[in-house]
N, C-alpha and C positions, 0 to 999 in steps of 0.2 A: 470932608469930615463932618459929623454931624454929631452935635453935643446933645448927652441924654441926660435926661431930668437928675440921676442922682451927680452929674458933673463930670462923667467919664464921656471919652471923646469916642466914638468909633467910624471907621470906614464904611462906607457903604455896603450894606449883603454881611458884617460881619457882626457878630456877638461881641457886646462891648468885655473886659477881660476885670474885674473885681481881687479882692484879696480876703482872706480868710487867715484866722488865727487860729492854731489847733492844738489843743491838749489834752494828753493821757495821765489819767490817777488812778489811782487806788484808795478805793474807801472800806475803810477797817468799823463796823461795828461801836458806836457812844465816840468816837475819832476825828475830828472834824479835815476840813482838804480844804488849804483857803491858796492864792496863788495871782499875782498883778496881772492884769491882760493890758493897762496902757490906760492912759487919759486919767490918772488918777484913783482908778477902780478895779475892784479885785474880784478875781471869781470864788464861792465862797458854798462850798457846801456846808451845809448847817447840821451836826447831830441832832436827831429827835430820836425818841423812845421806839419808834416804829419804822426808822431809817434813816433818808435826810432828804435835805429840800435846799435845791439848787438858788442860788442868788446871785444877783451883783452888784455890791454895795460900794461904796467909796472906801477907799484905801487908807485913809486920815479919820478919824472920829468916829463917835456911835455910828452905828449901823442905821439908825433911824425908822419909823414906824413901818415904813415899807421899801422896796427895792427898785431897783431899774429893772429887774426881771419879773418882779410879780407884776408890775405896773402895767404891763405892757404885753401883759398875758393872760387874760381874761379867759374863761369864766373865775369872778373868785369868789375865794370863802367856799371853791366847790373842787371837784377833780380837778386836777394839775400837772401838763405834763414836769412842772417843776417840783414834782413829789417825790420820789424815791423810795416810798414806802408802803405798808398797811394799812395806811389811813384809806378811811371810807369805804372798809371794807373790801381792798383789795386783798388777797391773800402774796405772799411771799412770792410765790411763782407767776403771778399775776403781773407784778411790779419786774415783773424781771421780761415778763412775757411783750409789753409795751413797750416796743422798739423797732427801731430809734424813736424819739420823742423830739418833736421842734417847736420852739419856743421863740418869744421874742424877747428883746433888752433895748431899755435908752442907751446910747453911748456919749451922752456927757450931761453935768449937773443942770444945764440948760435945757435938755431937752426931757427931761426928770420933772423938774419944777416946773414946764408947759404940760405933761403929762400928770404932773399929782394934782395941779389947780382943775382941770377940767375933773378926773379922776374924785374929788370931792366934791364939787358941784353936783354929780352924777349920783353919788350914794346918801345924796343928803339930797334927792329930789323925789323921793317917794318910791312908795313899790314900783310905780309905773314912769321912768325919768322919760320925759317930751322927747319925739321923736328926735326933734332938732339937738337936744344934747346927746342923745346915742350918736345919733352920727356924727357929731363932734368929735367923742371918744372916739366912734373907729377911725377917727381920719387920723385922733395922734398914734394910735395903735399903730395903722401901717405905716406912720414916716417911721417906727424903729426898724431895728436889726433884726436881720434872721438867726436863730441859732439851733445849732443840730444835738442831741445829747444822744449816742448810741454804747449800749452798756455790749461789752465787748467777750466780756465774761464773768459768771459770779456763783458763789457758793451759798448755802441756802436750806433752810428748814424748812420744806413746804408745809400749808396749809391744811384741812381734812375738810373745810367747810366748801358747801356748794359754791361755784364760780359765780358771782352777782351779777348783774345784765349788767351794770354800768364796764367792770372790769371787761367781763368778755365783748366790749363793742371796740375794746384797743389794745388787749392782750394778748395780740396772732401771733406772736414769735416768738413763745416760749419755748419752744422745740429746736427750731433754728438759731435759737440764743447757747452760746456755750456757760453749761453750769456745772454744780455738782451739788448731788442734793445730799443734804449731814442728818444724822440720827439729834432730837435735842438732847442737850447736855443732861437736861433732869431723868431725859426718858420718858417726858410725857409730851404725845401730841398734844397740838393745839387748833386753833378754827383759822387761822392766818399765818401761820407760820413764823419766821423769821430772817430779815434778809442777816447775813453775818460778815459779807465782804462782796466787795462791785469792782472792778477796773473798767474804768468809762472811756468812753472821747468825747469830748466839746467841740464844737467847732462853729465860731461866729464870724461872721460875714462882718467886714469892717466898713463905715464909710468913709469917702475921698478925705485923705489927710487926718485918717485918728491916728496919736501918736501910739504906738503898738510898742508891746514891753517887749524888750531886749529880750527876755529871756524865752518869750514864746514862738512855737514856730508858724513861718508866714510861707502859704498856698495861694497859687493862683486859683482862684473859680470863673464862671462866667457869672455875671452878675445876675442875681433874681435865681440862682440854682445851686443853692447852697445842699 
């Protein structure tokens, strides 16, 4: 047997065997989708004006200034695939067109608070942070989790504004995405549309021995193939 770095044991010639949590919602327009995944933390889509923005915050107390999912998902303050919306000039069918979307997350308050200390260091060391602390940050970057977000189906006021280079460099499957496109209620186009309702799946890659909520369902994967 030979033991791999994340602590799972595998045979010789074989692909070690991982576990995955996976859930389906439905997100309704200004509605927020919050829901336990285990370890104290909850998966927590956020309503904004312009859609919503995926998180995972702790399951007990404020929410706090940032997340185990933004943390850990760089580039920020810029495109995201933790966005779900219009912002930065996506248009409606654009957000819907980016898919699936993967992400990373911490999965426990220790390895959040290893991640928000370097993660501050980093934005408080100038336009240009020393090479030596980039590579810090990426090294906590990849000890997180993998996570999948694929929008399954959704309905939607498209856009009229030209498709922006940043949208169209990750919005290939808008076609292949099941939707349905709605007249706006006022009757008037707009430059971005509106997204109005999403049925998603999540699916995060767990590490050895996270305590996984009861209520969510557990897949086998092969590890690193989420």
């Amino acid at each position: 047997m030979a033991l791999l770095p994340n602590g799972w044991a595998s045979a010789p010639g074989k692909r070690a065997a991982c576990r995955a949590e996976v859930l389906e919602a439905e997100l309704r327009a200004g509605k927020e989708f919050r829901h336990p995944i285990g370890n104290g933390l909850d998966l927590w889509f956020q309503p904004i004006a312009a859609g919503w923005i995926l998180r995972v915050i702790p399951a007990i107390g404020p929410a706090g200034e940032h997340d185990y999912a933004e943390l850990a998902t760089p580039p920020y303050e810029s495109v995201s695939p933790l966005s779900l919306s219009t912002d930065f000039a996506f248009r409606a069918q654009d957000a819907v067109g980016w898919n699936p979307r993967r992400f990373k997350f911490a999965t426990s308050a220790n390895e959040f608070d290893q991640l928000n200390e370097v993660y501050q260091r980093f934005i408080h060391a100038g336009a240009t942070p020393p090479a030596p602390l980039q590579l810090e940050l990426s090294d906590e970057v990849a000890r997180a989790s993998d996570g999948k977000l694929t929008i399954l189906d959704a309905r939607l006021v498209p856009g009229l504004a030209d498709q922006g280079k940043m949208a169209a460099s990750v919005a290939a499957s808008f076609t292949t995405t099941a939707h349905t496109l709605v007249q706006p209620s006022d009757g008037k186009p707009s430059a971005l549309g509106e997204l109005l309702w999403l049925r998603v799946r999540v699916e995060l890659a767990l590490p050895p021995g996270f305590p996984a909520d009861r209520g969510m369902r557990i897949l086998p994967i092969v590890c690193g193939n989420l």
